[in-house]
N, C-alpha and C positions, 0 to 999 in steps of 0.2 A: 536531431533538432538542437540547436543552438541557444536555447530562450534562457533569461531567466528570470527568476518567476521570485515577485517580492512577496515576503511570508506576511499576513496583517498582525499587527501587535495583538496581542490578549490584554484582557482585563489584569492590571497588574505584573502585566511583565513586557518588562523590554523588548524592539522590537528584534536586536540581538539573544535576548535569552532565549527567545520563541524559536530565532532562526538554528540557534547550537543544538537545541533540542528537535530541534526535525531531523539535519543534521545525525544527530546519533541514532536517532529511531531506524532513518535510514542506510546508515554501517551496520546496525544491527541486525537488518533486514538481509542485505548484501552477504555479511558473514552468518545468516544461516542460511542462504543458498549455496558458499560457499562446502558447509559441512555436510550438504546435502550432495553434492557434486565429489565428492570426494579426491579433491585434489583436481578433477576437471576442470576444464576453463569454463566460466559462465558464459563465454559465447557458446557455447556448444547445448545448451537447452532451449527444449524445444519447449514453450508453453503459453497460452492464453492467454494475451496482452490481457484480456479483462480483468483476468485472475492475478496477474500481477499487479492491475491498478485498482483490484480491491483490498488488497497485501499492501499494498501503501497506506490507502487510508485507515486500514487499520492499525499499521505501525506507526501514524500519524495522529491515531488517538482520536476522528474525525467522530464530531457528533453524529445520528444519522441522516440530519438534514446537511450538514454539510456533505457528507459521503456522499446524496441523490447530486447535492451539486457538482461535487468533482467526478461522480462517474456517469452522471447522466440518469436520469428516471427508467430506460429502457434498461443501460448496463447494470445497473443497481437491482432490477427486478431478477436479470435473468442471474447473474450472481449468487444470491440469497435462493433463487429455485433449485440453480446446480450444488451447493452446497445442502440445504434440505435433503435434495435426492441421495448426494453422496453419504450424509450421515444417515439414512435411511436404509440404505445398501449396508452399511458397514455394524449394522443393529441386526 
């Protein structure tokens, strides 16, 4: 997909410092897939578009009403159950 997508200003900060800071949250994001992959190409993972675009909003710092917005009420619900479960499993 080709979009791009204008970040809204925050209270008090430029609509540039808002965008640098998404920006790195998301390199930051990339390079710990990256050390997870261990030298592997990240095309080569295989995983949960949902789960990757709940791993955004949260390296995006998103309130939780903003997160229901960007993933949607359904993706949001089932997100939040699979990780529940997962820490539950792992207890």
């Amino acid at each position: 997909m080709d979009t791009q997508i204008k970040l809204p200003t925050r209270t008090g900060q430029s609509a540039t410092s808002f965008r640098t800071q998404a920006v790195q949250s998301l390199a930051a994001f990339r390079q710990e897939w990256q050390q997870l992959m261990d030298g592997e190409s990240l095309l080569a993972v295989q995983t949960p578009v949902g789960l990757i675009l709940a791993d955004v909003a949260d390296k995006l710092g998103l309130s939780p009403k903003e997160r229901c917005e960007f993933l949607g009420d359904d993706l949001a619900r089932e997100v939040d159950l699979f990780m529940q479960e997962r820490v539950r499993l792992t207890q």
